[in-house]
C-alpha positions in Angstrom: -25.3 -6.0 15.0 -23.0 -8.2 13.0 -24.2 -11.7 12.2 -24.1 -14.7 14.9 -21.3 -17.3 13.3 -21.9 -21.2 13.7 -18.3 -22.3 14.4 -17.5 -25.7 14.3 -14.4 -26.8 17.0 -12.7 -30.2 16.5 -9.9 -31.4 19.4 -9.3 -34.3 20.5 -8.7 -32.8 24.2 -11.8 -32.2 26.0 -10.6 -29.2 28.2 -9.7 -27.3 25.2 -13.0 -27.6 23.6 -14.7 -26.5 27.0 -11.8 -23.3 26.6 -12.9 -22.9 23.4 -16.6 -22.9 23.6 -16.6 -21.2 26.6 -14.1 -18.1 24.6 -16.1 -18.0 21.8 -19.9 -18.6 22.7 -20.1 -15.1 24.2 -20.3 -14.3 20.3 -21.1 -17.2 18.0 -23.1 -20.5 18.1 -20.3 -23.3 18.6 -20.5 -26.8 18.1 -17.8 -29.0 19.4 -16.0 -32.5 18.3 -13.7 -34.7 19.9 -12.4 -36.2 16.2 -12.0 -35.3 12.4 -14.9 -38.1 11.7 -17.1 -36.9 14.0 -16.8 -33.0 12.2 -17.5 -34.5 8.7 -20.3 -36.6 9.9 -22.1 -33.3 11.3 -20.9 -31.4 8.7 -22.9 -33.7 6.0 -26.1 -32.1 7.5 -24.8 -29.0 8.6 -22.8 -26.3 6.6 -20.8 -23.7 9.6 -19.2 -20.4 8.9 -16.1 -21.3 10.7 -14.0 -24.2 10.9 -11.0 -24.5 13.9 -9.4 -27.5 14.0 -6.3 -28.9 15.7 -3.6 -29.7 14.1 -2.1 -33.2 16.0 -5.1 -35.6 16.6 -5.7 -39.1 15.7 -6.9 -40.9 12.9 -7.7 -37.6 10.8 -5.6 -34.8 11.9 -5.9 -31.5 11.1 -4.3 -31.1 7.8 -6.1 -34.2 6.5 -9.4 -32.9 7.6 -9.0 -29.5 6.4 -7.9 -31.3 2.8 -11.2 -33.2 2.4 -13.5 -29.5 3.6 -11.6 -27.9 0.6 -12.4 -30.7 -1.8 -16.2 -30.6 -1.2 -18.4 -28.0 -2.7 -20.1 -27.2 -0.2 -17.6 -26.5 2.4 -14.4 -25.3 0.4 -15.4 -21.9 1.4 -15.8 -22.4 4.5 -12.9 -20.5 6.1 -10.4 -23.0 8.5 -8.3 -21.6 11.3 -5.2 -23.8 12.4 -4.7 -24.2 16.6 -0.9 -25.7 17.0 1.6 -25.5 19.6 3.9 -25.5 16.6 5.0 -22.1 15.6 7.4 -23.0 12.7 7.6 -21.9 9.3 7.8 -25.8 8.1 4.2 -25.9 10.3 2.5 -22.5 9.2 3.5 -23.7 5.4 1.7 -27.4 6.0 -1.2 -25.3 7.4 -1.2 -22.9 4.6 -0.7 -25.8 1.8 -3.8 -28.2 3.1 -5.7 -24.8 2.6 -6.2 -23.2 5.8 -6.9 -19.6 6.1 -5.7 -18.3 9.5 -2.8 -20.0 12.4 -3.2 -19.2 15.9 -0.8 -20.7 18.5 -1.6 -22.6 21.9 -1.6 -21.5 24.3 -4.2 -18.9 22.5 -5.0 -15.6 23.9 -8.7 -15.4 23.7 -8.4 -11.7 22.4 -6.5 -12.7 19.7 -9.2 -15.4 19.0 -12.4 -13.4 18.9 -10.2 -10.6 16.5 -9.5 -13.3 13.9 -13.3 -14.6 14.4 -14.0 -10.9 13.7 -11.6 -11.3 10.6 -13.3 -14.7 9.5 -16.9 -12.7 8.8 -15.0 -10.5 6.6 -13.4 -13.1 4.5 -16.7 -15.4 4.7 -18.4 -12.5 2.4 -15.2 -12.1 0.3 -15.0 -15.9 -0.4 -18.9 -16.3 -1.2 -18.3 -13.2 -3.5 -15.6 -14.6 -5.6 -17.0 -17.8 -5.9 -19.9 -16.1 -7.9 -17.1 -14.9 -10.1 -14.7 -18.1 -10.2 -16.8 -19.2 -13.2 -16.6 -16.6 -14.9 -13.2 -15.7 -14.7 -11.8 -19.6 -15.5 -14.2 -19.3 -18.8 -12.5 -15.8 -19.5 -8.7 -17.5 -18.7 -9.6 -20.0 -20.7 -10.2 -18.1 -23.6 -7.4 -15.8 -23.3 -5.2 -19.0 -23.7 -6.9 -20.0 -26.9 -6.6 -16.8 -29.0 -2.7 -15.8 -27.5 0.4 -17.6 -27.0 2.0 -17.2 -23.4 4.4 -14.9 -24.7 1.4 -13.1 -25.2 -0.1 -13.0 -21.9 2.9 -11.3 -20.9 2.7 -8.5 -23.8 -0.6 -8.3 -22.8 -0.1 -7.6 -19.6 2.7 -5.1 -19.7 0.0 -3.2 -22.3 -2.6 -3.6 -19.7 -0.1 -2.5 -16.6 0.2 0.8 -18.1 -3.1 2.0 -17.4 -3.0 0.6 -13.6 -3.4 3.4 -10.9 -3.5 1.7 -7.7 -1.4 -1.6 -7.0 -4.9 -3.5 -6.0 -5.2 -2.9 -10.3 -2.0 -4.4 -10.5 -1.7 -7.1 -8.3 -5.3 -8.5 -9.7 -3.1 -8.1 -13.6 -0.8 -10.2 -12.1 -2.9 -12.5 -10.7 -5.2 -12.5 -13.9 -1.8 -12.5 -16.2 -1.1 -16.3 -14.4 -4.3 -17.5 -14.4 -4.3 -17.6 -18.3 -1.4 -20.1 -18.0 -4.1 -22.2 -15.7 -2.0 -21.1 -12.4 -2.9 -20.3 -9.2 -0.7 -18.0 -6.5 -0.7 -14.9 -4.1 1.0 -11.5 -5.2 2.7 -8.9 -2.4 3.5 -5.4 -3.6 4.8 -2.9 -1.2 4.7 1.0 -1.8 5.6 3.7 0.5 4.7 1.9 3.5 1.5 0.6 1.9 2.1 -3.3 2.0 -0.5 -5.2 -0.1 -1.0 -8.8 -0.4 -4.5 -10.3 -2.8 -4.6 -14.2 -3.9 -7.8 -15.4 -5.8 -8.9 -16.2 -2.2 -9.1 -12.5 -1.2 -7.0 -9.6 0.5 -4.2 -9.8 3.1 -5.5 -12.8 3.7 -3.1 -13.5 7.5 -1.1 -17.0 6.6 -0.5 -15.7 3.0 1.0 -12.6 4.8 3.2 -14.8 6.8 4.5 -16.8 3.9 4.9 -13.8 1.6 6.7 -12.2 4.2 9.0 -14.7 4.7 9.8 -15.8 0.8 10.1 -12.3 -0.2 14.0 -12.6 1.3 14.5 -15.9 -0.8 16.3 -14.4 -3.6 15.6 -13.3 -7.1 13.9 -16.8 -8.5 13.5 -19.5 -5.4 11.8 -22.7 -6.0 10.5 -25.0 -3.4 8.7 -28.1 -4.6 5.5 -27.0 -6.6 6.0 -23.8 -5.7 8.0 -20.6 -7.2 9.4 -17.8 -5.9 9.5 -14.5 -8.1 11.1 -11.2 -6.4 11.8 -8.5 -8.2 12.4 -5.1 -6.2 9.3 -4.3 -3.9 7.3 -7.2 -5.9 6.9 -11.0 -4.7 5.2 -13.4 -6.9 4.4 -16.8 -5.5 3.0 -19.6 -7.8 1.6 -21.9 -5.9 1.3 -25.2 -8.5 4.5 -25.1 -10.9 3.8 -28.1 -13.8 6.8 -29.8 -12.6 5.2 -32.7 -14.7 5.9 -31.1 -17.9 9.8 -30.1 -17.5 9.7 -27.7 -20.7 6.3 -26.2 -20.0 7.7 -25.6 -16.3 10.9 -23.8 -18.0 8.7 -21.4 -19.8 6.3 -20.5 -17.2 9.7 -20.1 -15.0 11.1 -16.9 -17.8 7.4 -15.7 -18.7 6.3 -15.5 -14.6 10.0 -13.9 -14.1 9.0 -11.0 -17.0 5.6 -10.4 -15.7 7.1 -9.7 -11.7 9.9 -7.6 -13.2 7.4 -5.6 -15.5 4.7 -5.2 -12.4 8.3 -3.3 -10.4 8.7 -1.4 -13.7 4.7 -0.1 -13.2 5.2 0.1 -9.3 8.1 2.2 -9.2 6.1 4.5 -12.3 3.0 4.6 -9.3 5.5 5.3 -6.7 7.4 8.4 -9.1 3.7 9.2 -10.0 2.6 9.9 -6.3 6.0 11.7 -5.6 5.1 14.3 -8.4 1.8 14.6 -6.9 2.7 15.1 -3.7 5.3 17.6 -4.9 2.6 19.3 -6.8 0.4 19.7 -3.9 3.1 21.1 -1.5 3.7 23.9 -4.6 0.0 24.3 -4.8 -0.3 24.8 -1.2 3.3 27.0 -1.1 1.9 29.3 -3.4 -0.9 31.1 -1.9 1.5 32.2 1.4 4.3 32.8 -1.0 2.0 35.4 -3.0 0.5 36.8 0.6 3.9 37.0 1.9 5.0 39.0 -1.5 2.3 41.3 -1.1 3.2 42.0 2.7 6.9 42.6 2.0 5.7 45.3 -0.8 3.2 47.1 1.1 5.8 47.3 4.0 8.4 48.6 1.4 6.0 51.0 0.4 5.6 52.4 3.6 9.5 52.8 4.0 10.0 54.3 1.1 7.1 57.1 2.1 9.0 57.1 5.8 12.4 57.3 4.0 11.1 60.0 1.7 10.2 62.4 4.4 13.1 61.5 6.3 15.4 62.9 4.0 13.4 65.7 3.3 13.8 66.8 7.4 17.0 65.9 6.9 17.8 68.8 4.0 15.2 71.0 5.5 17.5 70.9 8.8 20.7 71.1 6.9 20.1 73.8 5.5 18.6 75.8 8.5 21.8 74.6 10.4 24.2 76.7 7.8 22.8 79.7 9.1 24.4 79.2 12.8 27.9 77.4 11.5 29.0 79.8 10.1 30.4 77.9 6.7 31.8 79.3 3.5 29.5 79.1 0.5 31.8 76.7 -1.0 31.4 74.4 2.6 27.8 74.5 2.4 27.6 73.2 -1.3 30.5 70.3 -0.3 28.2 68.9 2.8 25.0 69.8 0.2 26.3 67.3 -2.6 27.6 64.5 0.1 24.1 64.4 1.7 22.4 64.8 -1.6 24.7 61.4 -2.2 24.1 59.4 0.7 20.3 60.5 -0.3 20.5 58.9 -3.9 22.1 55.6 -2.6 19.6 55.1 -0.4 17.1 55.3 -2.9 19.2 53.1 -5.7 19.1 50.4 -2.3 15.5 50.5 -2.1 15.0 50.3 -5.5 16.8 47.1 -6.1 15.3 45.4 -3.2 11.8 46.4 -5.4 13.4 44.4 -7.7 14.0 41.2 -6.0 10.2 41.6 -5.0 9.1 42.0 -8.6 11.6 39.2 -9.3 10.0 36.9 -6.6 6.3 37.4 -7.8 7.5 36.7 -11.5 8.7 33.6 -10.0 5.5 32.8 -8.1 3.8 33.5 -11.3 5.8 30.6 -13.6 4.9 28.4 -10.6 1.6 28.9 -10.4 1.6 28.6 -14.3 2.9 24.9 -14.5 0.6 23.6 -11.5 -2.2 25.3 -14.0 -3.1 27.5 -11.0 
C-alpha cells in the first residue's frame, strides 16, 4: 500500500478547497488554507509532502509563495503543483520559473488530479535522493572547474560521450558537462520514438516537458532573458541561468554550451546507427535458422525428384524400346528416336543439376552470414 501523503492546499476561495479536500482525502491527509501567510505559518511546524497552491490570490500569490518554499531548506523539496485558469505558455513558464513542479488547469478533472498526486510520490523519493547527492556533486563541479579550462569541459565531455550507451548516460554528461561552468538547466533527447527529458530535479519531470516541448521549435540558439536555448537535431539544451552579468563570460558559455549540444547529436545519431545495426543483426540472426531449414527442405525434395525423375526415364526407355517391336521402324528409325530421347534425358538432368547448384550456392551464402553474426 503506497504511503498516505500530507498535502497542504492554499486558495483563497473556500468552495474550492472543500473540492479539493473532498477529491483528494479519499487518498491523502489534506490540510487546507485560505492565504499564502496562513500556509507558511503552518508550514514552520509542519513539513507536507505536497504543496498545491493557486496561482491568483491576495497578498502572497502563488508564485511568490512557491518562491519563499524553494528558498527554505526544509521545504525546497517539497514538490508544488500550480492550479490556474490560465493555460498559457507566458503562465506555465512563470509557474515553471518560481519553481513549481507540476500545472493543472481549473476547472480540474479530479482523475487527472489524483494521477499527478500518484506522480508527486515518485518525484518526492527522487528529490530526497538527489539531495543526498547535491553535495557531492557541486564539490566534484567544483573541482572539475579548478584543474580544466571550459574549453576543457567540453573536450572532456565529447571524450566521455563516446562511452555512453543509453541517452539517460548522455543527457546526465550534459547535464554534468554544465554544471562545471556552475549552471543549472533541463536536457530533452529524442530517439526512435523514445523521448527523454532529466534536469538535476529528476526525470520527465511534467512542466519541464511542456517547456522543452515548446522551445525545441525555437531555432538553432534562442535566448530568452536568463535563459538559452540550444537545438541541435533531436537534442534541446535549456540553461536555465545565463551570467548575463558578465557579457564575455556569457559569450563563451553561449559557443562552449552550442559544442556540447551539437557533440551530444553527434553521440545520439552514433546510438541511434548503433541500434539500427543491432536490430539488423538480430533480424539476420533470427533469418538464418529458417533460411538453413528451408535449404535443407528444398534439397531433400530435389532429392526425391531426381530418384522419381531417374525411374521415370528409365520406364520411359524400357517402353520405347518394347514399342519398336509393334511399329514396325527401320533400324536406322529406332536409333534416330533412341538418340532424341536419350537427349531430352540428358537435359533434364543438366536442369536438375544446376538448380543443385543454386542450392549449394544458397547455403554457401547462409554460411558467410552466419559467419559475420559470429553464429
Amino acid at each position: 500500500m503506497a504511503e498516505e501523503l500530507l498535502v497542504f492546499v492554499v486558495d483563497d476561495d473556500p468552495i474550492i478547497l472543500d473540492v479539493l479536500a473532498s477529491v483528494l482525502g479519499e487518498s491523502s491527509r489534506v490540510e487546507t488554507f485560505g492565504s499564502g501567510r496562513e500556509c507558511l505559518e503552518r508550514t514552520a511546524a509542519q513539513t507536507p509532502d505536497l504543496f498545491l497552491l493557486d496561482v491568483s490570490m491576495p497578498e502572497i500569490d502563488g508564485y511568490a509563495l512557491c518562491r519563499q518554499l524553494k528558498e527554505d531548506w526544509s521545504t525546497q523539496d517539497v514538490p508544488v503543483l500550480f492550479l490556474s485558469a490560465s493555460d498559457d505558455v507566458e503562465t506555465r513558464l512563470a509557474c515553471y520559473e518560481a519553481g513549481g513542479d507540476d500545472f493543472i488547469r481549473k476547472p480540474f478533472n479530479p482523475d487527472e488530479l489524483l494521477s499527478k498526486l500518484e506522480v508527486s510520490r515518485r518525484l518526492l523519493a527522487d528529490k530526497r535522493a538527489l539531495r543526498e547527492q547535491a553535495g557531492y556533486a557541486q564539490r566534484t563541479a567544483m573541482s572539475a572547474m579548478a584543474s580544466m579550462g571550459e574549453l576543457g569541459v567540453v573536450l572532456q565531455f565529447l571524450s566521455r560521450s563516446f562511452a555512453c550507451r543509453t541517452l539517460e548516460e548522455l543527457a546526465r554528461g550534459l547535464l554534468d558537462a554544465i554544471g562545471q561552468y556552475d549552471l543549472h538547466g533541463a536536457v530533452q533527447l529524442r530517439l526512435d520514438g523514445q523521448v527523454l527529458s532529466l534536469s538535476p530535479n529528476g526525470h520527465d519531470l511534467p512542466l519541464e516537458v511542456s517547456v522543452l516541448n515548446h522551445v525545441r521549435e525555437a531555432g538553432r540558439i534562442f535566448q530568452f532573458r536568463s535563459r538559452c536555448v540550444f537545438n541541435y537535431g533531436e537534442v534541446t539544451l535549456l540553461v536555465n541561468d545565463m551570467p548575463l552579468d558578465d557579457a564575455e563570460r556569457c559569450g563563451r558559455i553561449r559557443d562552449n554550451a552550442a559544442l556540447l549540444a551539437e557533440g551530444a547529436e553527434a553521440r545520439r545519431q552514433a546510438l541511434a546507427a548503433e541500434s539500427l545495426a543491432q536490430q539488423r543483426r538480430q533480424g539476420i540472426e533470427a533469418a538464418l535458422p529458417e533460411l538453413q531449414k528451408a535449404l535443407d527442405a528444398v534439397q531433400g525434395n530435389y532429392r526425391r525428384n531426381c530418384y522419381e525423375l531417374t525411374q521415370l526415364m528409365v520406364e520411359f526407355e524400357e517402353t520405347l524400346a518394347k514399342s519398336f517391336i509393334n511399329l514396325g521402324l527401320t533400324e536406322s528409325q529406332e536409333e534416330e528416336l533412341t538418340a532424341m530421347a536419350s537427349g531430352f534425358m540428358r537435359r533434364m538432368v543438366g536442369t536438375q543439376d544446376q538448380a543443385l547448384g543454386i542450392v549449394d550456392q544458397l547455403r554457401e551464402l547462409a554460411q558467410r552470414l552466419g559467419r559475420l553474426v559470429g553464429r
